[in-house]
C-alpha positions as CSV (number, residue, x, y, z in Angstrom):
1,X,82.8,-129.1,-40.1
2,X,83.8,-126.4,-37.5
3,X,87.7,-127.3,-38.9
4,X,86.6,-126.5,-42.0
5,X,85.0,-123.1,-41.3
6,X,88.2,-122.4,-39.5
7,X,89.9,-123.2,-42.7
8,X,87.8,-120.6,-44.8
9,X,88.5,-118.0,-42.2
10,X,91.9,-118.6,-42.6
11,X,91.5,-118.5,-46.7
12,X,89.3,-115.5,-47.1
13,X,91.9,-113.8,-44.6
14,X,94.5,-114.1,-47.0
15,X,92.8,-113.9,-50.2
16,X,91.5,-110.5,-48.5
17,X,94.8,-109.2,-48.5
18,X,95.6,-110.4,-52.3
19,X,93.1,-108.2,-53.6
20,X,93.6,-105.2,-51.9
21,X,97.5,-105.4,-53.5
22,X,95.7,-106.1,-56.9
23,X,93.2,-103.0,-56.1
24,X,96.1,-101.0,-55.7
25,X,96.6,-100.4,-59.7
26,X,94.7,-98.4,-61.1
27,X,92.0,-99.5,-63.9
28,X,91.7,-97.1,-66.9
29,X,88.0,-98.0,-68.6
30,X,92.7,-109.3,-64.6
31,X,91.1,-122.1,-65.9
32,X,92.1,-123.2,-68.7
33,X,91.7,-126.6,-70.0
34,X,94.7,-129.3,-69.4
35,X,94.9,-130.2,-73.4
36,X,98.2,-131.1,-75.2
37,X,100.1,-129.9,-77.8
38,X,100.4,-126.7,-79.5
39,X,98.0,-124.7,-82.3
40,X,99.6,-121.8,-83.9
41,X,97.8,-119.3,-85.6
42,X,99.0,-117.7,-89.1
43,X,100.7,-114.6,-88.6
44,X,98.7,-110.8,-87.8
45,X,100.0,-108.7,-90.5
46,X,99.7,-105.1,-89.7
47,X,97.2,-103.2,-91.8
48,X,98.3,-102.1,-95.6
49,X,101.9,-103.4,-94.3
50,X,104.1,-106.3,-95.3
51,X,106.2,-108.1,-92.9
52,X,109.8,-106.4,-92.5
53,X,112.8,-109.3,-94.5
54,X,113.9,-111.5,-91.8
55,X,117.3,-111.7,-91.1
56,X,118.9,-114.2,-89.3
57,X,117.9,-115.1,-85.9
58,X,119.8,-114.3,-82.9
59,X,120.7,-117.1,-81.0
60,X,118.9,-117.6,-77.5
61,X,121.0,-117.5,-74.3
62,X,121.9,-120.9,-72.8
63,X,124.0,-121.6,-69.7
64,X,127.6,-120.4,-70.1
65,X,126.6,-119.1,-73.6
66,X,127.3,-115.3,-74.8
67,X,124.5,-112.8,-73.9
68,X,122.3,-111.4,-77.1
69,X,123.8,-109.5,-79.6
70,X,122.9,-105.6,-78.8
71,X,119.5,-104.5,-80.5
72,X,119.7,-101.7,-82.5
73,X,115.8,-101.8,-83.5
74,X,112.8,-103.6,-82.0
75,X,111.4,-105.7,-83.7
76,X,113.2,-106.2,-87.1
77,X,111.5,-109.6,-87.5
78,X,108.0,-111.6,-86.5
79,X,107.2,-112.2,-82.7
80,X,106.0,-115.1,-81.7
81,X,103.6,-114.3,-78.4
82,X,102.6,-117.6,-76.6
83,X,99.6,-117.8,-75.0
84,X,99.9,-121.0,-72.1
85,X,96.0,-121.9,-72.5
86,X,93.6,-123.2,-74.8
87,X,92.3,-121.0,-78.1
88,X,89.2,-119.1,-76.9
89,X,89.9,-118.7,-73.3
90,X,90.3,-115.1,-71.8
91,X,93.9,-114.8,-72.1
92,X,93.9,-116.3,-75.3
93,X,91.4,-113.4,-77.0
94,X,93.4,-110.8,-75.2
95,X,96.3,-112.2,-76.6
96,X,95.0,-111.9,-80.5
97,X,93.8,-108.5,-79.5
98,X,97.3,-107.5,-78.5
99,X,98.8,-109.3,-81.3
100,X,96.6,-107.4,-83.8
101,X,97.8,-103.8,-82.2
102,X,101.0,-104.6,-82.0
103,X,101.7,-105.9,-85.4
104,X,100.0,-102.6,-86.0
105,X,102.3,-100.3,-84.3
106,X,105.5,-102.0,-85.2
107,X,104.5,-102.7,-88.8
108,X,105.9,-106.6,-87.9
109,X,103.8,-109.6,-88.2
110,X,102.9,-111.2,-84.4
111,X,102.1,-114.7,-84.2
112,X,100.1,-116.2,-81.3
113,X,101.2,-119.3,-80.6
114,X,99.0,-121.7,-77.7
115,X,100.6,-124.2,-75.9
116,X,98.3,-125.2,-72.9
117,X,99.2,-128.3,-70.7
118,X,99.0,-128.5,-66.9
119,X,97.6,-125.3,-66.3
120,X,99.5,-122.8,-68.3
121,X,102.7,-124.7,-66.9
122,X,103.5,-126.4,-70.4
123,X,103.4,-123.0,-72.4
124,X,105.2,-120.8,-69.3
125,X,108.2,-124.0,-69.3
126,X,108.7,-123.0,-73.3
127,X,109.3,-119.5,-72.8
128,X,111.7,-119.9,-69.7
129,X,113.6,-122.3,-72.0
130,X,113.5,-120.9,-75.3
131,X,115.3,-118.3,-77.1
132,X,116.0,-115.3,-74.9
133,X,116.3,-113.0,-78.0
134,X,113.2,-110.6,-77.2
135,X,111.2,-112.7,-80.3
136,X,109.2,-114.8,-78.1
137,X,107.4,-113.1,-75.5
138,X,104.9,-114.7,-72.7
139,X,101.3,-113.6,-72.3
140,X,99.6,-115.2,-69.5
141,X,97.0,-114.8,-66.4
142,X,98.2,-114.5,-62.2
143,X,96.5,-117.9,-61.8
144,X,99.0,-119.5,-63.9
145,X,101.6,-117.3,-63.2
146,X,101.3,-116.6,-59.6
147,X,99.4,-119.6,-58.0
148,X,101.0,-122.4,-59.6
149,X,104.7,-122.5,-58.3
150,X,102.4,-123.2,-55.0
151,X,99.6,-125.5,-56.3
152,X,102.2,-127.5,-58.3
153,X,104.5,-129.3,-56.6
154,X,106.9,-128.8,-59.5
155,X,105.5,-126.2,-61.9
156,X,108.9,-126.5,-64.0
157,X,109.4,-122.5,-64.1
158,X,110.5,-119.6,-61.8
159,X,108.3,-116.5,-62.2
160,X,110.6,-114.5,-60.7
161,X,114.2,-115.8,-61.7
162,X,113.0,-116.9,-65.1
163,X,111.1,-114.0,-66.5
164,X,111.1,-110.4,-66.5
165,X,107.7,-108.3,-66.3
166,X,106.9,-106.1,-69.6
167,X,104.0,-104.4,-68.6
168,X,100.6,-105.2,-67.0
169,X,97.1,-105.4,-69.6
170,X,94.2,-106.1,-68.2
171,X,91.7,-106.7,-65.3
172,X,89.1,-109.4,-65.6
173,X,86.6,-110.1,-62.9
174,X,84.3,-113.1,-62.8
175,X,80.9,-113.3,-62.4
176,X,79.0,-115.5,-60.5
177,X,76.4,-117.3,-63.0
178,X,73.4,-119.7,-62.8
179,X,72.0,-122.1,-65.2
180,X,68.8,-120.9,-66.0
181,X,67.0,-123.4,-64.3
182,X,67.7,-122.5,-60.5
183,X,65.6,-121.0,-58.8
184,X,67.2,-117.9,-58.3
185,X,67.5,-114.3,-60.6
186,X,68.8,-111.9,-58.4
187,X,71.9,-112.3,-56.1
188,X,69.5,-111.2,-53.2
189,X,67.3,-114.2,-54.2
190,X,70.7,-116.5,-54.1
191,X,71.5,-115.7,-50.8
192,X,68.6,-116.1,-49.8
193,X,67.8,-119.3,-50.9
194,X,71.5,-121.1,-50.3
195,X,71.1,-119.7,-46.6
196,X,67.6,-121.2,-46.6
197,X,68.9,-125.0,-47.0
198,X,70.5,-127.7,-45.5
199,X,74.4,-127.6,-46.2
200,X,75.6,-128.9,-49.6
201,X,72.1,-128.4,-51.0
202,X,73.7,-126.6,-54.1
203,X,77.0,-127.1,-55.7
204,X,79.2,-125.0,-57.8
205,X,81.6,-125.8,-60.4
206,X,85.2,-124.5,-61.3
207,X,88.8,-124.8,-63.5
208,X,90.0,-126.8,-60.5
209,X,91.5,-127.2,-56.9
210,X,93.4,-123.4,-56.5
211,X,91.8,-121.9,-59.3
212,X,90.6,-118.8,-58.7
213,X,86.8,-119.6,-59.5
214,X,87.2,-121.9,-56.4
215,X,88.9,-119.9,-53.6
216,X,85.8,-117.0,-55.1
217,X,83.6,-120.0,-53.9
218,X,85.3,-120.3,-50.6
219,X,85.2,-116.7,-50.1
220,X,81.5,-116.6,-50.5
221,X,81.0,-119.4,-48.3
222,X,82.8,-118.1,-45.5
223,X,81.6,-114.6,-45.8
224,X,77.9,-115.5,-46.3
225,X,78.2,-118.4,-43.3
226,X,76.7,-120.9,-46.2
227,X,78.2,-123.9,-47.6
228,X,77.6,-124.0,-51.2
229,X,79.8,-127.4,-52.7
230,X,82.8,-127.2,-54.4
231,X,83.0,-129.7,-57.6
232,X,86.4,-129.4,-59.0
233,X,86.5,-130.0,-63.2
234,X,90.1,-130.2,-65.1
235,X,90.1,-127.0,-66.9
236,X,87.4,-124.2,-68.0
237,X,85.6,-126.1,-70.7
238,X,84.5,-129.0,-69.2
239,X,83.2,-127.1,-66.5
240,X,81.4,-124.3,-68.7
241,X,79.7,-127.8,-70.5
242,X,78.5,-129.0,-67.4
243,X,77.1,-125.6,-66.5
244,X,75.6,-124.9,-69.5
245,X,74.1,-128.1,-69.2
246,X,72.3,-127.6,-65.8
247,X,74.4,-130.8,-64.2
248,X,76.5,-128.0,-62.1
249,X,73.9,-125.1,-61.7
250,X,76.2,-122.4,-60.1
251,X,79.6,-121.4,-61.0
252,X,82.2,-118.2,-60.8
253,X,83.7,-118.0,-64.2
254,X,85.7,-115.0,-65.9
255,X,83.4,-112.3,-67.6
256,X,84.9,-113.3,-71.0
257,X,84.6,-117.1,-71.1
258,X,80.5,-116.4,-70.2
259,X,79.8,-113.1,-71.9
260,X,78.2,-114.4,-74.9
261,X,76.3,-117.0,-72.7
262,X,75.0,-114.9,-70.4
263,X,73.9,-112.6,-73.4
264,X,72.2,-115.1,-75.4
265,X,69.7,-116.1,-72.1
266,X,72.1,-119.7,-71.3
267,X,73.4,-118.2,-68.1
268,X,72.2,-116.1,-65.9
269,X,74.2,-113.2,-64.1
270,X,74.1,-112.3,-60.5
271,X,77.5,-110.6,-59.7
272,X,80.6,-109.2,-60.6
273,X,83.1,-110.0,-58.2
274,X,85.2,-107.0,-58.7
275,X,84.5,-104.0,-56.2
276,X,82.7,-101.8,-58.1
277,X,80.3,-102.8,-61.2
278,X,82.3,-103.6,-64.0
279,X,81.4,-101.8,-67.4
280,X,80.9,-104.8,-69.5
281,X,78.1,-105.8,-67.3
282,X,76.9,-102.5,-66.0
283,X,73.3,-103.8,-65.0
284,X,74.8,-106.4,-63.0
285,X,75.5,-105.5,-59.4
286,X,79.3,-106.4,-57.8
287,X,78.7,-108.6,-54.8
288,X,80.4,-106.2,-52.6
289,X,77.1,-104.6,-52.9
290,X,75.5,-107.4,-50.9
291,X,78.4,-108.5,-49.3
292,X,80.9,-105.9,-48.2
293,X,84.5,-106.6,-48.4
294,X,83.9,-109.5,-51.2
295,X,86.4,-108.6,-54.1
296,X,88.9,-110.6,-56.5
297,X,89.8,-110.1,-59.8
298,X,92.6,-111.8,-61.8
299,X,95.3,-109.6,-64.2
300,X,96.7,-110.5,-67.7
301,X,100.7,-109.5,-68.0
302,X,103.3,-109.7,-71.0
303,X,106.6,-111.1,-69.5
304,X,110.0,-111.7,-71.7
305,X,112.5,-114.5,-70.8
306,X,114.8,-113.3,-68.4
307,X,117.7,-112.3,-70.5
308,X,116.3,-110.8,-73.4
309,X,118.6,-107.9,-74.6
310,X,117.2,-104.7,-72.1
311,X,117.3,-102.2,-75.2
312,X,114.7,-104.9,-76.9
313,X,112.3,-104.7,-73.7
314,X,112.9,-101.0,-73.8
315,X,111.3,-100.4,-77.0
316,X,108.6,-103.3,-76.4
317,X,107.6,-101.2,-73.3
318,X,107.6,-98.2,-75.5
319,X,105.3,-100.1,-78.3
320,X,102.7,-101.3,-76.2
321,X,102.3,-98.2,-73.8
322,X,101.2,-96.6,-78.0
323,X,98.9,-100.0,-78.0
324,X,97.0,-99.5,-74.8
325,X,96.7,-95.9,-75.4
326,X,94.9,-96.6,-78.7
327,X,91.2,-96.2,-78.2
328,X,90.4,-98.7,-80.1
329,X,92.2,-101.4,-78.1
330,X,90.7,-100.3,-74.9
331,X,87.4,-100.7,-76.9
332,X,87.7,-104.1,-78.1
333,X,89.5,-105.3,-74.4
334,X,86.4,-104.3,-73.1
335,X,83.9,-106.0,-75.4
336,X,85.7,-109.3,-74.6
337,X,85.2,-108.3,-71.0
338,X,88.8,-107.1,-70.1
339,X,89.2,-103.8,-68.7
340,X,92.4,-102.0,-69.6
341,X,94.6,-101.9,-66.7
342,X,98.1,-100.2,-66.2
343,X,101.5,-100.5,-64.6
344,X,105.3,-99.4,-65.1
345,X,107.3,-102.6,-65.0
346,X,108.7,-102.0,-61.2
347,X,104.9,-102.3,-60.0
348,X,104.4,-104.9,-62.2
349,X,107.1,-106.9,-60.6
350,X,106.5,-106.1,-57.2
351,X,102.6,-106.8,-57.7
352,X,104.2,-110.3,-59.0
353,X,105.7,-110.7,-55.8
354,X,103.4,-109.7,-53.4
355,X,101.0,-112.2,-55.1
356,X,103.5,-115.6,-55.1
357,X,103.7,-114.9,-51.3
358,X,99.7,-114.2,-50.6
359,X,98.8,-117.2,-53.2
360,X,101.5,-119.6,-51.3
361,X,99.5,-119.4,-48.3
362,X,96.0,-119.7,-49.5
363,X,96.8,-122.5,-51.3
364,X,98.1,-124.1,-48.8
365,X,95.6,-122.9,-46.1
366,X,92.6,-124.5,-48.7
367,X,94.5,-127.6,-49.5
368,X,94.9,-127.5,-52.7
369,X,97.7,-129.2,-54.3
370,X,98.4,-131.2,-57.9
371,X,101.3,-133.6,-58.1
């Protein structure tokens, strides 16, 4: 017991540190099931537009092959944006928001395209493989993109070698919920009662070993000296079942997979576990609040394949800084519980960075590993 403790010392140390780099961009109003195979969507055709002719595709870069032809204009032709997780998971309505916005602003159709498998590893492998034309972009979440090179031992991707960051979308924090059934409707009340009882009275669900929802359960552990028990689901769904059916009464989960749950009186909130209260759930207090110091949120980023022409990545950069500028977008971001968030592509990559190194040691400091 007392080597565990030492253990969640050791984690909340280091996840500490990962979300004061996150804190450090600014926000302007950031796990997925392990299903096969791929369901795309029918193109978003921008509004009283037609999709642009098609010419010819540019081939994709492969070793010892020519780079891209130089682009001239961005986009000429559909883009296909994969989203690594399942359809209705917080990336993947981010992802149709974007999609609808940009088709928008480009007057080009942008199809969404989900290819989950092995935690966003299946969908993240495509993109580093495929064409490196600029046509298929990669819209995915740090716990795919920055926790599993460590928690896989062979994610089958670099994020740093085989991508290059676009721009940074969105902050989503989780909240910590409760079947309506426990005891419990306030996060003083929780506390409260989890401090009142044995060890491993309660237990909490998540995604998964090294998902974020369970190192936000370590992290309350160690700071509130309790030991609430982890029980580790494979993937976001079957976990949310569980919880919604009172088998797992307590669970972190991100504020858009639970909003309309926790609206319709199925789950009850108790925290947010960003810093301050987050907007979408301004009634519900952050657990900073009751715990000082508690704070972790997870980001949403577009990346390209590394070797996409720079003059296409150019213009992208240039059309989505006109779609998160659009009020509208920031609305709709929000009422899926995303809140707009901002970075140049430098910061982006650096924030990249400076998360693979923190997330390599907490995941190995919790033990977490899938083989």
């Amino acid at each position: 017991m007392n080597s565990n403790r030492h253990r969640r010392r050791e984690l909340f140390r280091l996840f500490s540190a990962t979300c004061l780099s996150t804190a450090g961009f600014a926000v302007q109003s950031q796990h997925t099931a392990h299903a096969q195979g791929a369901a795309q969507t029918p193109p978003v055709t921008p509004t009283g537009s037609q999709p642009g002719s098609q010419p010819g595709s540019q081939p994709g870069s492969q070793p010892g092959s020519p780079s891209p032809a130089p682009v001239d204009k961005y986009p000429t032709r559909p883009i296909t944006l994969v989203v690594p997780q399942t359809p209705g998971g917080t990336n993947d309505i981010v992802g149709r928001v974007v999609a609808q916005k940009l088709s928008d602003v480009t007057g080009t159709s942008v199809i969404v395209e989900n290819r989950p498998g092995a935690g966003g590893n299946i969908g993240t492998q495509a993109v580093a493989r495929g064409s490196k034309d600029g046509y298929t972009l990669l819209l995915t979440v740090s716990s795919a993109q920055a926790i599993n090179p460590a928690l896989y031992k062979n994610a089958g991707f670099d994020p740093v070698k085989d991508f290059t960051p676009v721009t940074l979308i969105g902050s989503v924090p989780n909240v910590l919920v409760v079947h309506p059934s426990f005891p419990a409707r306030s996060l003083d009340e929780f506390l409260a009662l989890v401090r009142s009882k044995p060890e491993s009275t309660f237990q909490y669900a998540s995604a998964g070993n090294g998902t974020l929802n369970h190192l936000l359960g370590e992290m309350m552990n160690q700071m509130t000296k309790t030991e609430v028990q982890h029980i580790p689901y494979k993937g976001v769904a079957q976990a949310l079942n569980d919880l919604l059916g009172g088998q797992v009464p307590i669970a972190f989960a991100s504020v858009p997979s639970v909003l309309q749950h926790i609206k319709a009186g199925k789950l009850v909130a108790l925290g947010v576990s960003s810093a301050k209260r987050s907007p979408v759930l301004p009634d519900t207090p952050a657990i900073a609040e009751k715990i000082p110091g508690f704070s972790g949120t997870l980001w949403i980023g577009l990346f390209a394949p590394a070797g996409a022409p720079r003059a296409a990545l150019t213009q992208l950069e240039a059309h989505m800084g006109q779609v998160q500028a659009a009020p509208e977008f920031k609305e709709k971001l929000l009422g899926s519980g995303v809140e707009l968030a901002s970075a140049t592509p430098t910061e982006f990559a650096n924030l990249l960075r400076d998360d693979l190194a923190t997330w390599a040691r907490i995941v190995k400091t919790s033990g977490a590993r899938v083989d």
